[in-house]
C-alpha positions as CSV (number, residue, x, y, z in Angstrom):
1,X,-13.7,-7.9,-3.8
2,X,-12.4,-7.8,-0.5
3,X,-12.7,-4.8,1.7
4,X,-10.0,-3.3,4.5
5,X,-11.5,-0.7,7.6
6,X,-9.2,2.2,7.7
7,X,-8.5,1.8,11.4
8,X,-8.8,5.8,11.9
9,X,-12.0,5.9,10.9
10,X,-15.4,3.8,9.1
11,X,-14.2,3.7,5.5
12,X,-14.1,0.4,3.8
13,X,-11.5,-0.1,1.3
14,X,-11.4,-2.0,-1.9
15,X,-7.4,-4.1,-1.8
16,X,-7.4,-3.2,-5.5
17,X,-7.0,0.8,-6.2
18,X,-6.4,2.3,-9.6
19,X,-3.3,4.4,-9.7
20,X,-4.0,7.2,-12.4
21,X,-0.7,8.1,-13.7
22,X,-0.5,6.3,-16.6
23,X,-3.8,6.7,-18.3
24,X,-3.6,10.3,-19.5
25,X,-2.8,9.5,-22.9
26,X,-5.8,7.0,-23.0
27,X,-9.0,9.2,-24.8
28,X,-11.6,10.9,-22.2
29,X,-14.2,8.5,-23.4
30,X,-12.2,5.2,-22.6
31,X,-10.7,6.9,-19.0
32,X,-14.4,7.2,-17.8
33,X,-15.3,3.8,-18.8
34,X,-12.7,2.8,-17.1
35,X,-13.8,4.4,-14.2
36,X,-17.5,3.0,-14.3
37,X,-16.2,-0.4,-14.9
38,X,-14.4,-0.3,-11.8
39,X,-16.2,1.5,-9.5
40,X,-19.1,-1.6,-10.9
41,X,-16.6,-4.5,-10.2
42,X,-16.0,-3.4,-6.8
43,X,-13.0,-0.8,-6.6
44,X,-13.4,2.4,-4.7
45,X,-10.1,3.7,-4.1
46,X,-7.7,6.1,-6.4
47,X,-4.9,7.9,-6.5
48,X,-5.2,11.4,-8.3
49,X,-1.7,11.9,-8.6
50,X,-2.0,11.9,-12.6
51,X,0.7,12.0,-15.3
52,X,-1.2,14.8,-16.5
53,X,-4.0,17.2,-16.1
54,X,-6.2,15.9,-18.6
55,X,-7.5,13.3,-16.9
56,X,-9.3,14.8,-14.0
57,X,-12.5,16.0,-16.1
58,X,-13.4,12.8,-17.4
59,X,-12.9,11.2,-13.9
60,X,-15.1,13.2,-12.0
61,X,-17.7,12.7,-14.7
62,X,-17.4,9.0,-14.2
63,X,-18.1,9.2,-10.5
64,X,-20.2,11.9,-10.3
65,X,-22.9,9.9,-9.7
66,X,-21.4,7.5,-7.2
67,X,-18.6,9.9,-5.4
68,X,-19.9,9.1,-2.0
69,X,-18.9,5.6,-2.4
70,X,-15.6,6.3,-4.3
71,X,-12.5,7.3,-2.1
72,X,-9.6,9.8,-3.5
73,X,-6.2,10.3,-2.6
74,X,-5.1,13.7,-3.5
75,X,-1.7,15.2,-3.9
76,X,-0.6,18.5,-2.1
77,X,2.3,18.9,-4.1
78,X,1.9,17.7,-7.5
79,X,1.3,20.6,-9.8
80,X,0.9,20.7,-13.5
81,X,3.0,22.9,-15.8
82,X,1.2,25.2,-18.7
83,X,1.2,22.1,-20.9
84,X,-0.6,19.7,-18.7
85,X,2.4,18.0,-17.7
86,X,3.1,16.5,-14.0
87,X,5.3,18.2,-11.6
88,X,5.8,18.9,-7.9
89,X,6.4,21.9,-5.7
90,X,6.5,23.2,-2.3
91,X,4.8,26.4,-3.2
92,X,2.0,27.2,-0.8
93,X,0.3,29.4,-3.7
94,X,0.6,26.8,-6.2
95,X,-0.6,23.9,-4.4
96,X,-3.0,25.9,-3.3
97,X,-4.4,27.0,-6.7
98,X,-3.6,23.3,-8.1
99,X,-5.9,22.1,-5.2
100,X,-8.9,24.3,-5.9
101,X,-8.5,23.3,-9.8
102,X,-8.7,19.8,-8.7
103,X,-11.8,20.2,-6.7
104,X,-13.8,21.7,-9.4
105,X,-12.7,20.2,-12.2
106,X,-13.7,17.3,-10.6
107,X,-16.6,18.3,-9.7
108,X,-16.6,17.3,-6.4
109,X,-15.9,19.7,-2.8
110,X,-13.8,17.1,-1.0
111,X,-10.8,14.6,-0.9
112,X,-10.9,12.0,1.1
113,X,-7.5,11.9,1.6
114,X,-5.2,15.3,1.6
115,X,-1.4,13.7,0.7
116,X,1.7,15.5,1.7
117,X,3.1,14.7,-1.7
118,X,6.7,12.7,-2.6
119,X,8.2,13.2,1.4
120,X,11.5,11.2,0.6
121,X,13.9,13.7,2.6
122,X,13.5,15.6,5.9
123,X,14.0,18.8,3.9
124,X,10.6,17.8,1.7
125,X,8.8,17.9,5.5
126,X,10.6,21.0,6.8
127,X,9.3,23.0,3.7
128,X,6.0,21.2,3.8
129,X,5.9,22.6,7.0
130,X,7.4,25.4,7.2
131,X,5.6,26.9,3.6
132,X,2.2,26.4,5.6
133,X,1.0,23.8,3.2
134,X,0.4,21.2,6.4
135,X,-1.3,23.7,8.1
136,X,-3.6,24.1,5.0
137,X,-4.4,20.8,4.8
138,X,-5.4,20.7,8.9
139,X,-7.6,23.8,8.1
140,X,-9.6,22.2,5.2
141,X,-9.7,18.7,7.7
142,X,-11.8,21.3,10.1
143,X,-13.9,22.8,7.5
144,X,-14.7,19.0,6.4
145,X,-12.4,19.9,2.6
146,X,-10.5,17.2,3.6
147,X,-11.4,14.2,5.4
148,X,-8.2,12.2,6.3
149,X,-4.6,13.6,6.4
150,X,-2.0,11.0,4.6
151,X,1.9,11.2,3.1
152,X,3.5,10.1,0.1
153,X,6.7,8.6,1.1
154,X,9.8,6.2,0.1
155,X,11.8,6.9,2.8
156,X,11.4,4.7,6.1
157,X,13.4,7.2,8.5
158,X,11.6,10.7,6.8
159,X,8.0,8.2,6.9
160,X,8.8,7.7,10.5
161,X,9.1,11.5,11.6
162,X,6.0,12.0,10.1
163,X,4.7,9.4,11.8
164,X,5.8,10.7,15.3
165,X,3.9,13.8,14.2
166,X,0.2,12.1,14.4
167,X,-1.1,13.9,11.8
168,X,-1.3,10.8,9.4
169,X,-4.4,8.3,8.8
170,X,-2.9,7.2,5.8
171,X,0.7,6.1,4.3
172,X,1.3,6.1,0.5
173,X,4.7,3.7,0.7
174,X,6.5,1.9,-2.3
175,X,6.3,-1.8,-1.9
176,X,7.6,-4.6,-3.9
177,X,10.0,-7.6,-3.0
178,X,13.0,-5.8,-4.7
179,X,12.3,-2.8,-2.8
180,X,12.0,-5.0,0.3
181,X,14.8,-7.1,0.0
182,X,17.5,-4.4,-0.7
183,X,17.7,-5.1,-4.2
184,X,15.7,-1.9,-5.0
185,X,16.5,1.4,-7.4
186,X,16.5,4.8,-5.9
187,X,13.4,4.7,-4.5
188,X,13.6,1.3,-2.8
189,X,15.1,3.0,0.2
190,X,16.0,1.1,4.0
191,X,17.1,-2.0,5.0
192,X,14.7,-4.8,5.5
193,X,14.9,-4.6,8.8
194,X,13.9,-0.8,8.7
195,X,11.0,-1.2,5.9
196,X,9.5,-4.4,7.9
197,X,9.7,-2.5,11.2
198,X,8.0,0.4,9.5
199,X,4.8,-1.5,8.3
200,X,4.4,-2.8,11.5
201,X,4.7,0.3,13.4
202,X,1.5,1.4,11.0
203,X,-0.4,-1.7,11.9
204,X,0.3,-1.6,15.5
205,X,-0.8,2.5,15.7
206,X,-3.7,2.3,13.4
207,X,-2.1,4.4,10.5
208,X,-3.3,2.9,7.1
209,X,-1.0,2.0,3.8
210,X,-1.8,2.5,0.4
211,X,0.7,1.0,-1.8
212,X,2.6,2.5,-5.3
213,X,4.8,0.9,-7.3
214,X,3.9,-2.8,-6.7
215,X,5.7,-3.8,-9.8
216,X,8.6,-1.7,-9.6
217,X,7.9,0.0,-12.4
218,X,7.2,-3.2,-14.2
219,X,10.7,-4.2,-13.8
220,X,9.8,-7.6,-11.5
221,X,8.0,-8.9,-14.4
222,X,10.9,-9.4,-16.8
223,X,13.6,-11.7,-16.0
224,X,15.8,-9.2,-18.0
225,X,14.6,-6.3,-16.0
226,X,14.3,-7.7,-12.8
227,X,16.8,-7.3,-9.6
228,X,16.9,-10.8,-9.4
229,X,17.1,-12.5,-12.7
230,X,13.5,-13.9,-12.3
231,X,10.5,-12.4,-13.2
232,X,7.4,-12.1,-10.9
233,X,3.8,-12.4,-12.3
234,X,1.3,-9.1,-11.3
235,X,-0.2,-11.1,-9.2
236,X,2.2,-12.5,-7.1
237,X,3.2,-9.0,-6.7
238,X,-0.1,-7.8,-5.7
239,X,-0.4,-10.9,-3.1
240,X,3.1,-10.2,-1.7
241,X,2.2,-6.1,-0.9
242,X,-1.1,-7.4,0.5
243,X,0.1,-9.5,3.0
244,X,2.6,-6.6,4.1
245,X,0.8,-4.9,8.0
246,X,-0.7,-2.4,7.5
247,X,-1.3,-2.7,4.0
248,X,-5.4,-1.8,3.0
249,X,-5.5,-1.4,-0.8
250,X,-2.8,-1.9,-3.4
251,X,-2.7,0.8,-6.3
252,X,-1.1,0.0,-9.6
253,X,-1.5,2.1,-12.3
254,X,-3.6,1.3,-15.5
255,X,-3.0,2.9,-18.9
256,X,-6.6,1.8,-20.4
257,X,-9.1,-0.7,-19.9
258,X,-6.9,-3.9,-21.2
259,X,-4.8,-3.0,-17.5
260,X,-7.8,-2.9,-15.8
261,X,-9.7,-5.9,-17.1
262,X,-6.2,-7.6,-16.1
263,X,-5.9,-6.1,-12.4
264,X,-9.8,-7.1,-11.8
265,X,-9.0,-10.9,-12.7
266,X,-6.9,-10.7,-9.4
267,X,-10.2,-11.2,-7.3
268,X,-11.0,-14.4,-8.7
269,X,-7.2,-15.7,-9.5
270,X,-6.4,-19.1,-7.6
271,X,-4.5,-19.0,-4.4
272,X,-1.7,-20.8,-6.5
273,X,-1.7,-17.8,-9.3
274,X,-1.2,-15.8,-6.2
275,X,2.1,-17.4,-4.2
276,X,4.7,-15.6,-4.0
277,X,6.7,-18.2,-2.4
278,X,9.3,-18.4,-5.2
279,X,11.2,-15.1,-4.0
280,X,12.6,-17.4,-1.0
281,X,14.6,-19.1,-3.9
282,X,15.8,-15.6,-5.1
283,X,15.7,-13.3,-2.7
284,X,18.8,-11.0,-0.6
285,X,20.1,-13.2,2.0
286,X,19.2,-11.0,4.6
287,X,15.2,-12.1,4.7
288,X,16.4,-15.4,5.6
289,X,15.0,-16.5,9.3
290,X,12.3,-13.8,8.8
291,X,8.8,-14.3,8.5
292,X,6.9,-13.2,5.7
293,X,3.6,-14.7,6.3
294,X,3.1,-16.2,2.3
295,X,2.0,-19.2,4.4
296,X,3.8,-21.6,1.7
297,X,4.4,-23.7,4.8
298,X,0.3,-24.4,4.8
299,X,-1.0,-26.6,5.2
300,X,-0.1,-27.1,8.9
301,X,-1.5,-30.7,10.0
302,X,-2.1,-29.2,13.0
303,X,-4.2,-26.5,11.9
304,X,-2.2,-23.2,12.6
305,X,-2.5,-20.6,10.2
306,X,1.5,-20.2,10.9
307,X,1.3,-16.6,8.7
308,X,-0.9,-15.2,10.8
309,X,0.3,-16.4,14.3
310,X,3.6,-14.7,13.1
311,X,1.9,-11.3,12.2
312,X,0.0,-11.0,15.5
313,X,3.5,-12.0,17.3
314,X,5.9,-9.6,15.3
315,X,2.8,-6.5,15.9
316,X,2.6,-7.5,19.7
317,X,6.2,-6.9,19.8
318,X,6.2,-3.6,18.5
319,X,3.6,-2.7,20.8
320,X,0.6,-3.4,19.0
321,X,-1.6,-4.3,22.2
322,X,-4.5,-5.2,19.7
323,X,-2.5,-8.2,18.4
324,X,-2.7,-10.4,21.9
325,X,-6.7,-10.1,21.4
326,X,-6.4,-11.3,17.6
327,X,-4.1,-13.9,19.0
328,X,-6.5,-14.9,21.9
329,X,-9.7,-15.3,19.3
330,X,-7.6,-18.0,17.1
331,X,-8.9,-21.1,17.1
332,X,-5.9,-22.9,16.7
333,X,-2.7,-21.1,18.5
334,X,1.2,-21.9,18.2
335,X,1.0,-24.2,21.5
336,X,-1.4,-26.8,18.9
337,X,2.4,-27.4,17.1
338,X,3.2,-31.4,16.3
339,X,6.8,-30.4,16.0
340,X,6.5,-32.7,12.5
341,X,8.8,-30.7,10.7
342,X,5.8,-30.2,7.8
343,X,6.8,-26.1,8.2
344,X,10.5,-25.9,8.6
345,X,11.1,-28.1,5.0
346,X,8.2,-26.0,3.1
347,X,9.4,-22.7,4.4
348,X,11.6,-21.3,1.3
349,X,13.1,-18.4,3.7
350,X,14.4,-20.9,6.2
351,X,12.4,-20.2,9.0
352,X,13.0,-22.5,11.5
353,X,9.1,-22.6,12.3
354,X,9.3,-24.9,15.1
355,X,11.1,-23.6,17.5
356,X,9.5,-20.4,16.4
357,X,6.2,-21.6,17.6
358,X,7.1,-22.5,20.9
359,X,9.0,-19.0,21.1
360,X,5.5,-17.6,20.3
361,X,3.3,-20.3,22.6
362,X,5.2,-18.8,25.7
363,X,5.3,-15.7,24.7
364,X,1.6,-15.5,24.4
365,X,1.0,-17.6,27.5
């Protein structure tokens, strides 16, 4: 399993999360071996957002012995009707009460993460704010209730305000080449230039993102279903979010432990099971000339990891003053370019990599 800091402070987190809001109609006994299982094969990250309130007894059970090493995600907002069913509200008193259920049903007396829950419209903030709820959530950050303020969001401009606010370690932000490409549904909201710029601003100020929806709702892995005609594989999806800045754990959901024994075959899957390359043939015309760091241009004969050259250049850019030092400690930089044309045929989103490098070489120098 590989492991991403949270650059606001020393957690460690798995790539692969589990996303709970499918497994509530799994049984108890099969939702905590679930758990263990995972918690065993490496993941330590979930969101608590369930489709129901059923399944917070039999998760806390399954990490009560190891909570310190797990990591939660929990929703202010998301409430549960008198039938156990999801919901969401802005009610301070609700989310309040839903909060303090969480906790002890649980069994535990902190989140790790305190989410300002499905932010998609400016109005969603203003009441957030204005109800008292953030304010909440920075008291229980003092008393130690919650360690890490984060957002829930599928909105670039509205994830941006929030952003300008400070508040946020951590960014819960729907991600999938649909979404990216502007062939989304309502929730794949911006234009790739806005979503791009977005992931890098996160990188290059340190906030954290924890990524829902990877599959679109499984819809990029049916032909039939999918935006563009061709299906994607789950990996390929979960390769593609990954490689997105900013991006420290990817969170799909599982319904049962036949989902999870799938997601945990990820770590070991084959970098070609993995390349996501094949949306270049596919995807909105707009990513063309852009960047996307799938590194289906590798490998470079004269040793430049071209994906990652391009990350630290786009992050510098935005005013990430990190990514010069990254850039400084690689052992091969963009000035090491033969100019043999190797990138520019491989590259299927018609980056003219070439000229690119020398764009980057003086840049840099």
């Amino acid at each position: 399993m590989e492991y991403r800091k949270l650059p606001r402070g020393e957690e460690m987190i798995s790539v692969l999360g589990l996303g709970m809001g499918g497994i509530q109609k799994a049984s108890d006994k099969e939702i905590e071996q679930v758990i263990r299982k995972a918690v065993e094969h490496g993941v330590n990250f979930l969101d608590l957002c369930g489709g129901a309130n059923n399944v917070y007894a039999p998760i806390g059970r399954a990490f009560a012995d190891v909570r310190s090493k797990v990591f939660i995600q929990m929703h202010f907002g998301a409430v549960y009707n008198d039938k156990g069913d999801y919901g969401w509200s802005r009610d301070f008193d609700e989310i309040k009460r839903t909060f303090e259920w969480e906790l002890e049903t649980l069994g535990t007396d902190y989140a790790d993460f305190g989410f300002l829950h499905c932010v998609d419209e400016d109005e969603d903030f203003d009441e957030l704010v204005s109800s008292g709820v953030l304010d909440y959530i920075r008291e229980l950050k003092k008393r130690g209730t919650v360690r890490h303020i984060g957002f829930s969001s599928h909105t670039p401009s509205v994830a941006n305000r929030i952003l300008d606010s400070g508040e946020a370690d951590l960014m819960m932000f729907s991600i999938n080449p649909a979404y990216d490409f502007e062939r989304g549904d309502d929730y794949g909201k911006g234009t790739v230039s806005e979503r791009f710029e977005l992931f890098r601003r996160c990188e290059s100020e340190g906030v954290g993102i924890s990524v829902m929806k990877p599959f679109n709702a499984g819809r990029m892995l049916s032909a039939a279903a999918s935006p563009f005609g061709k299906a994607l594989t789950k990996y390929q999806c979960l390769q593609y979010a990954l490689d997105r800045p900013g991006v420290l754990t990817v969170l799909p959901g599982v319904r049962g432990m036949s989902d999870l024994d799938e997601l945990l075959g990820f770590v070991d899957a084959p970098v070609s099971e993995r390349d996501y390359s094949v949306i270049g043939t596919f995807s909105a015309k707009e990513i063309y000339g852009n960047c996307v760091y799938c590194n289906h241009c590798q490998p470079c004969p004269a040793g430049i990891d071209i994906g990652l050259v391009n990350k630290y250049y786009d992050l510098a850019k935005t005013g990430d003053k990190l990514a010069a030092n990254h850039y400084d400690k690689l052992a091969v930089k963009a000035d090491a370019c033969l100019e043999c044309g190797h990138c520019d045929r491989r590259c299927p989103f018609k980056v003219r990599q070439m000229s690119r490098m020398s764009e980057i070489a003086e840049y840099f120098g």
